[in-house]
N, C-alpha and C positions, 0 to 999 in steps of 0.2 A: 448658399449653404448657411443655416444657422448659425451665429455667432456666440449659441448660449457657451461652450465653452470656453468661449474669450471671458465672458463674465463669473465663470467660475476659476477659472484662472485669478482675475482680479482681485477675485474675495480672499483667494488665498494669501496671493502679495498681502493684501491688506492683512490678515488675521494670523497670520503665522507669525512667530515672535522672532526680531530680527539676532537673536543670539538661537536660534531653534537651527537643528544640522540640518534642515532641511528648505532652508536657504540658498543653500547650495545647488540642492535639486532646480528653486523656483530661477536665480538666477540662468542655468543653462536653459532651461525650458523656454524663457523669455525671448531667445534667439531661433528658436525651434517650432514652429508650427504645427508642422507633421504630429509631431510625439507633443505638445499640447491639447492637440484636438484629441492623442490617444489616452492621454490619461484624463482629462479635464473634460471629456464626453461623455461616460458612464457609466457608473460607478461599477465596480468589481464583484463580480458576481458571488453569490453565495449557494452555496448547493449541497450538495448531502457529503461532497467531502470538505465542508467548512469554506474557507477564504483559502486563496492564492494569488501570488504575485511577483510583481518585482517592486524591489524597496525603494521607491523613491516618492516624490511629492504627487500629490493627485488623486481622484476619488476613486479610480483605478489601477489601484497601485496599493502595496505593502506601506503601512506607514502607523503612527500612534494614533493619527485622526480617524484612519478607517476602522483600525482597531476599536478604538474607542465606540466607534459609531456602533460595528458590528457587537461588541460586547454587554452597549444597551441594548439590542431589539436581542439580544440572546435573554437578556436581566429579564427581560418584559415578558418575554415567551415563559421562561422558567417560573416566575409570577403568577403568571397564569393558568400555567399545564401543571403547575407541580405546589400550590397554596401552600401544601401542608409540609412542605420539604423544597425549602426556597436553599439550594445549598448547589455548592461547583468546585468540584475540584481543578486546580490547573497546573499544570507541567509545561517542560519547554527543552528543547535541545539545545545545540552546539553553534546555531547559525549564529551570524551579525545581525545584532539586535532581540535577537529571541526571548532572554531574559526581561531586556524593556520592556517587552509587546507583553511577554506576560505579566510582568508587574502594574503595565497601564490595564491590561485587562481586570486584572486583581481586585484592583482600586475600583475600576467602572461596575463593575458586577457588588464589591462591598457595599458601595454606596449607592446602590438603589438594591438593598434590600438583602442581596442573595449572600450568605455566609461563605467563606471560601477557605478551599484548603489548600495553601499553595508549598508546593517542593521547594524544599531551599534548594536547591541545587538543579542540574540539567539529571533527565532521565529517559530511558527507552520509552517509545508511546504503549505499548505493551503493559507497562507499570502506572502508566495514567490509564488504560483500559482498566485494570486489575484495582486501582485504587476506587474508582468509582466506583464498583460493584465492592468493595469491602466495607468501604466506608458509608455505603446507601448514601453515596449522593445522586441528588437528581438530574446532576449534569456534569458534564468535565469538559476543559479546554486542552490543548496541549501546542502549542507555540511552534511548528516545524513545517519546511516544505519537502520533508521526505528526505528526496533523490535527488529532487530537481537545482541545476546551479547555483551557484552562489548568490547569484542576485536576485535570489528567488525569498522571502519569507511566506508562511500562511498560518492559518489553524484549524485544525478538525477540531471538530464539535461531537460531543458526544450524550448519550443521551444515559438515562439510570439503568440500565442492561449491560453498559459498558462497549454497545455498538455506538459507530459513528450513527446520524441522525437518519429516520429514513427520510423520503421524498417530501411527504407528505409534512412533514415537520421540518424540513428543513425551508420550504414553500414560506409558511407559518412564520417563524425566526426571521424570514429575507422582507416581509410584510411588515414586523415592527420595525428592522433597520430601516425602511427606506421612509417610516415619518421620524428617525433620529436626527437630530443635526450634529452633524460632527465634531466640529468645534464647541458644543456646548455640552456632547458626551467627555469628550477629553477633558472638562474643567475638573473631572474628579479626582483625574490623574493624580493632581497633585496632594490628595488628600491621603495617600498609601500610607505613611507612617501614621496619621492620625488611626487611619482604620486597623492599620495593624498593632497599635497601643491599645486599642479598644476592645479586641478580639475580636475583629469582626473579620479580620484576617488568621487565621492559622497558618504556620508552618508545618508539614509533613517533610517525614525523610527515614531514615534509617527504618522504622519499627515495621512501614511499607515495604520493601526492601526482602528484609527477612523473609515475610510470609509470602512475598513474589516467587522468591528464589525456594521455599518450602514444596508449592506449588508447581514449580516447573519441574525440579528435581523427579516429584512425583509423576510426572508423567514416562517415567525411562519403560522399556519395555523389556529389557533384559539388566537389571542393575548390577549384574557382574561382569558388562562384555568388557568396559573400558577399565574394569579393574585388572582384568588377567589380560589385558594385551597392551597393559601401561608402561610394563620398561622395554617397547618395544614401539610404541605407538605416538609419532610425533605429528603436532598438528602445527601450521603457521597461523595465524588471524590477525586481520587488522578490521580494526573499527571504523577506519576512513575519517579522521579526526571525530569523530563521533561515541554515540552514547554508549556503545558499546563497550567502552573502554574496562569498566570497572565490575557490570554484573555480569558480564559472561566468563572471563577471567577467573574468575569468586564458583560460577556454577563448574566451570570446567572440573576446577581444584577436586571444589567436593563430591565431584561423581568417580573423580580418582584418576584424572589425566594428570600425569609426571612430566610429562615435555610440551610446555606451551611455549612456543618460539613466538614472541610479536613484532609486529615491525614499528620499533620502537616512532621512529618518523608519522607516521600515522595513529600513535598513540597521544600527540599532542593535539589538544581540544582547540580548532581555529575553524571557525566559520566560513575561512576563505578558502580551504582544503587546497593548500598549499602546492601536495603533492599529485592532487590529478585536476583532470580535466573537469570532470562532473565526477558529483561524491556516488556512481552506480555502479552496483556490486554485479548488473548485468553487463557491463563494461569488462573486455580483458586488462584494460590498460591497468586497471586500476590495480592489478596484483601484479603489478612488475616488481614495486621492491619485496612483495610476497614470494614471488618468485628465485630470486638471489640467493634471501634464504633459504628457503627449502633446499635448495639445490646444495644452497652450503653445509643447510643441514641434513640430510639424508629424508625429509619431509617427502611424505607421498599427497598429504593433500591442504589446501590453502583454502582458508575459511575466509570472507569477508562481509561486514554486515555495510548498510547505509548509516547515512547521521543519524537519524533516529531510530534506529535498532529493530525496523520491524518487518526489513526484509533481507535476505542472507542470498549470495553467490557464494558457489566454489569452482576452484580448477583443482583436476587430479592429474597425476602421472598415469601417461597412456605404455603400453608395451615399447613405445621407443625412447621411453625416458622424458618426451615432451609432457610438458602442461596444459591441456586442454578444458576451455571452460565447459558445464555442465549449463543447459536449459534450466529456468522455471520447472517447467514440463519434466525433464526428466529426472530432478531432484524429487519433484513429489512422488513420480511414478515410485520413483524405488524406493522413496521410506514409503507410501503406502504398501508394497509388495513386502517390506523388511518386514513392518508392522504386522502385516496379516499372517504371515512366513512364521515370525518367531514366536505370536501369541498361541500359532496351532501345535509350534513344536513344545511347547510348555502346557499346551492343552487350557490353555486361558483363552482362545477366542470364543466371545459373547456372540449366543444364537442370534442378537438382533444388533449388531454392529453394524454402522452406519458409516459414510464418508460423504464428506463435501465435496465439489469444485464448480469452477464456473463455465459459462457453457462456450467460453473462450480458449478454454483449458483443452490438454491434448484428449482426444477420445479412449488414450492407452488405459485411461482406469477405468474407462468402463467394462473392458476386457479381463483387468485386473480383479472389478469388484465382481462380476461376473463368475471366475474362477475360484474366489473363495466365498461366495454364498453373501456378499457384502453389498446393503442395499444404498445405491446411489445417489446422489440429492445432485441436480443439475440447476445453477444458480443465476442472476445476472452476475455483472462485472461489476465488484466491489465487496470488501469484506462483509460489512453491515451484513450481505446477505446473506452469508454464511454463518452470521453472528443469528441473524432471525430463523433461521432451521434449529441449530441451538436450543435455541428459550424455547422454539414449539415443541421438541421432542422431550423436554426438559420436563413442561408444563404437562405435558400428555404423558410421562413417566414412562415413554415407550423408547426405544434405543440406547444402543451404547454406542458413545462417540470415537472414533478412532484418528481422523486426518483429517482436516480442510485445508482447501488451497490454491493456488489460483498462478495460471501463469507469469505472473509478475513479482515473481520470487517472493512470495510469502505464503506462510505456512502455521495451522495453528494443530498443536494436540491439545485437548484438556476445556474444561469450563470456567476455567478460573477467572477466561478475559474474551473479551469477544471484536479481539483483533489480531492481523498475523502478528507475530511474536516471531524475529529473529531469535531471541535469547534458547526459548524452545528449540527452536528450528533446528540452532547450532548446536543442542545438547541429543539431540536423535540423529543428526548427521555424523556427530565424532562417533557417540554410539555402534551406528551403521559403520562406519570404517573400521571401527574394533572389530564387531564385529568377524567383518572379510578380511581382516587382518591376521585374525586369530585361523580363517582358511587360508592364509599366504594367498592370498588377492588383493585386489585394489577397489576401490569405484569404479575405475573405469573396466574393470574384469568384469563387475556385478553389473554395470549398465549391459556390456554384451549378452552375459548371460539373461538378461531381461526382455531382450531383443529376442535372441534366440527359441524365447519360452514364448513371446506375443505377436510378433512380427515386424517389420520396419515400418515405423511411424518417424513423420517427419512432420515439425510446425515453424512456421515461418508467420513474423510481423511485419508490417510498414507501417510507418508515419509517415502523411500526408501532410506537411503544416500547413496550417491556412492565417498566418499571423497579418497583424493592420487589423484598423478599425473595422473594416466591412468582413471579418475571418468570420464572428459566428453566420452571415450572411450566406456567407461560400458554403460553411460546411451545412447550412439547411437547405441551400440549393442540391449542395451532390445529394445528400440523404432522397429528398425527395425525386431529384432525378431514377437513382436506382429501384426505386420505391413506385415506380409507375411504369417502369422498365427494368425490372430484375432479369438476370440472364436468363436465358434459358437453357446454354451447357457451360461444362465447364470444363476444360481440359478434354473436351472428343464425349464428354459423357452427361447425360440428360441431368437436370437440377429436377429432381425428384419432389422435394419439400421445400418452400420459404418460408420462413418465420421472420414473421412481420410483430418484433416486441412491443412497438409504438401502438400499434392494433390490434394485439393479443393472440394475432390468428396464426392457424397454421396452414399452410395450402399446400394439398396436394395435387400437383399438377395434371397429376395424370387424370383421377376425376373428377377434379375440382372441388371436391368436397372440401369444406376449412374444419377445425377445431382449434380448442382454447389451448394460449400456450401456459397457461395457468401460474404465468407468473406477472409479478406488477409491468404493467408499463414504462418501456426504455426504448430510447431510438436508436435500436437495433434491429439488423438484417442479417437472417441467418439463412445460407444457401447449401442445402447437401444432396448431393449425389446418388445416384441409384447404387453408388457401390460404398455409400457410405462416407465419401468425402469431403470435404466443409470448408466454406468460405463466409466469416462472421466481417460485417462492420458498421462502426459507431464512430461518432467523436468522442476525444477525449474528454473526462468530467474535470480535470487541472490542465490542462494545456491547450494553447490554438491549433489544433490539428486532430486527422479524421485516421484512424486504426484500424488495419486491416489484419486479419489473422487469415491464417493459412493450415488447417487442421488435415493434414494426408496418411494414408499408408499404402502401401502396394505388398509386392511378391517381396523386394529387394527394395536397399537403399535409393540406388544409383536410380529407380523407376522414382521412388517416392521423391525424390528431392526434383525429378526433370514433373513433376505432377507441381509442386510447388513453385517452381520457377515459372513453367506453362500458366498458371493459374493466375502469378503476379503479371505476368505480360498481359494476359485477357483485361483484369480486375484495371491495369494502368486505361488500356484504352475506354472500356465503362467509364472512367473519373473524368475525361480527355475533356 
């Protein structure tokens, strides 16, 4: 086995300065092998949703070196793709270290060239979408890994549209990083206060802010639900020590909620997030103290966003007084069904309204957009690409935009930004519960009756990790394994279509005929059934591990959920 790792190892001992925190890193590493060869072997990938990682020493890894690295070949792209508008806005959340990583980014980006606007303070990524497209910069960074643990940092990249970057640019971006040298990107670090005495740095804050929240507000679809059902209408929220803390708070106010109960615990801004396990709002755990109150306080539903504000969970009270979490999936279904629902009863739905989701997402909106004359856009997995239908229907002046969204709890209304937006999300969810409130209902009333009206649909995930050195290995082995051996039933029922995203095609098994899946290429397998049933998978683009979704509906629950369970036992032994 190669030993180039030992030697980049060395170079670090040598170049890292012996008062640097990350000394600490190099000394445990020194005893460690294993995890030497995994950080010190190659370097961290870049991809269309920016960097990730975990924060510790190595070229693989969260750190200011790679930062720095990544932050030149970003200088250099935007140098070159964008001459006449060399400029990057950048934001950062609530993690450990976030604000460093942006301030070293700051610096490395000022000093070769590119002007910067940076937030004095941590903010939603939603507001870094929103700020690049206001300010016509040609690029924005935003300092966050989401959802993902504690010892995770990273940063999406963003391009002038206010989408994350696409493929093909983010390809681009990974090409100038990998002739940066790291340690001689980071020398500019320390040049910050100079650049920012210069103006070659700006601060942004507050004046952003405003027109965010101007923005969001606009998107309400009934602006008087949560006024007349306000002294009646209690919400919980917590922000999960994150960014959410201050602009949803502020939108809640001014759209006319009187009872915001928070859980003050989770309102403290700590990157270690003290109070849960992982900062995901698709977790129940994580509204237990959410829970307490509500209970204490007569609350029917529990709002929670991630650290950086751009994807939102809730739990409502079921008919037995329990707390039951909501789906991705079924949170979109019904503000899209609310959306279409209440624009008709006001006689505002637009003849050419449109909606997004990915093609991850549950099939219940297609039945949805179906029902009210609402033409579909079926995407891959990742916002950008719902950010790209956008600008095109934008540019071609054709559509009105009503809901994009995607099963991983994010959700966007409006043009303003072209990423999901908790802050939105949770001002159309409280909305929607005024709404059903104002009928003496619940959410969870309004999910039945959603059911009742489309039928029982059921979706189901797994994660497959595949972490260690050789995990991208593994996960190109299973892809291609299924990919030369796709099933051919699935649950007692023939696989009708493959879609093969890596290869464009579509196949129909029966006469073998293909056509185009007419969207970009992704290394995804999409398998459905003669009765309409669907089994999608990929690997993760931020994690070591391969994603299995599970898309069903039958007659009845109890059939739909034994179609989902049947489907993961088949899908286990394929992976075997």
């Amino acid at each position: 086995m190669s030993n180039c790792f030992e030697k980049e190892f060395a170079r670090w001992d040598e170049l890292v300065p012996k008062d640097s925190p990350l000394r600490a890193d190099i000394e445990e590493l020194r005893t460690d092998a294993v995890k030497r060869e995994f950080y010190f072997t190659s370097p961290l990938a870049f991809g269309t949703a920016g960097l990730r990682g975990i924060m510790t020493a190595g070229i693989n890894a969260m750190n200011v070196y790679t930062v720095a690295q990544a932050t030149k070949g970003f200088a250099d792209y935007i140098n070159e793709a964008s001459p006449d508008n060399r400029t990057c806005v950048i934001g950062y959340d609530s993690r450990i270290n976030s604000e460093k990583f942006a301030k070293a980014a700051a610096a490395v980006m000022a000093a070769n060239g590119v002007k910067v606007w940076l937030f004095d303070e941590l903010r939603p990524t939603p507001v870094l979408s929103f700020a690049v497209r206001r300010l016509g910069s040609a690029a924005g960074i935003n300092v966050t890994a989401s959802h993902n643990p504690k010892q995770y940092n990273g940063y999406k990249a963003y391009w002038a549209d206010g989408a994350q970057l696409a493929p093909e640019q983010a390809t681009a971006v990974e090409n100038y990083i990998r002739r940066a040298d790291l340690f001689d990107a980071a020398e500019s670090i320390s040049e910050f206060d100079s650049l920012l005495a210069g103006g070659k740095i700006i601060y942004v804050g507050a004046e952003i802010d405003e027109e965010y929240l101007e923005n969001v507000i606009a998107q309400q679809v009934d602006k008087n639900a949560v006024r007349k059902a306000a002294d009646e209408l209690k919400i919980v929220y917590t922000p999960l020590h994150g960014t959410g803390y201050r602009l949803i708070p502020e939108m809640l106010s001014r759209i006319g909620l009187k009872h915001l109960i928070k859980v003050d615990e989770q309102f403290v801004l700590d990157g270690s997030f003290p109070t849960v396990a992982f900062p995901n709002p698709e977790y129940p755990d994580v509204f237990k103290l959410g829970i307490a109150l509500a209970d204490e306080n007569g609350s029917d539903l529990i709002i929670a966003t991630d650290p950086d504000a751009d994807r939102v969970g809730i739990m409502a009270r079921n008919k037995d007084g329990k707390f039951v979490t909501f789906t991705g999936n079924q949170v979109g279904a019904l503000l899209l069904e609310y959306i279409a629902s209440s624009l008709k009863a006001q006689d505002r739905m637009p003849d050419d309204a449109y909606a997004i989701k990915t093609i991850v997402t549950t099939e219940l909106v297609s039945e949805i957009c179906r029902r009210h004359g609402i033409t579909l856009y079926n995407v891959l997995t990742g916002f950008k690409y719902i950010g790209e239908v956008i600008k095109s229907c934008e540019e071609s002046g054709k559509g009105t935009f009503l809901l994009g969204f995607e099963e991983s709890y994010g959700y966007l209304r409006g043009s303003y930004a072209r990423d999901k937006d908790a802050v939105v999300a949770t001002e159309l969810i409280v909305e929607m519960a005024a709404y059903f409130k104002l009928l003496g209902k619940t959410l969870c009333d309004a999910l039945d009756e959603l059911y009742a009206e489309y039928g029982s649909w059921r979706e189901g995930v797994e994660n497959i990790a595949m972490e260690g050195i050789d995990g991208p290995a593994r996960m190109a082995s299973a892809m291609n394994a299924l990919r030369e051996n796709p099933p051919k039933q699935l649950c007692g029922r023939r696989v009708k279509f493959v879609r093969d995203y890596d290869k464009g095609t579509i196949l129909d098994t029966e006469t073998g005929a293909t056509s185009p899946t007419n969207l970009p290429p992704s290394n995804v397998l999409y398998f459905e059934t003669d009765d309409r049933n669907v089994v999608v998978i990929r690997p993760s683009g931020t994690e070591p591990k391969i994603k299995i979704y599970y898309l069903m509906h039958a007659a009845s629950f109890p059939e739909a959920d034994a179609l989902v369970a049947e489907a993961k036992g088949e899908m286990k032994k394929l992976m075997e």
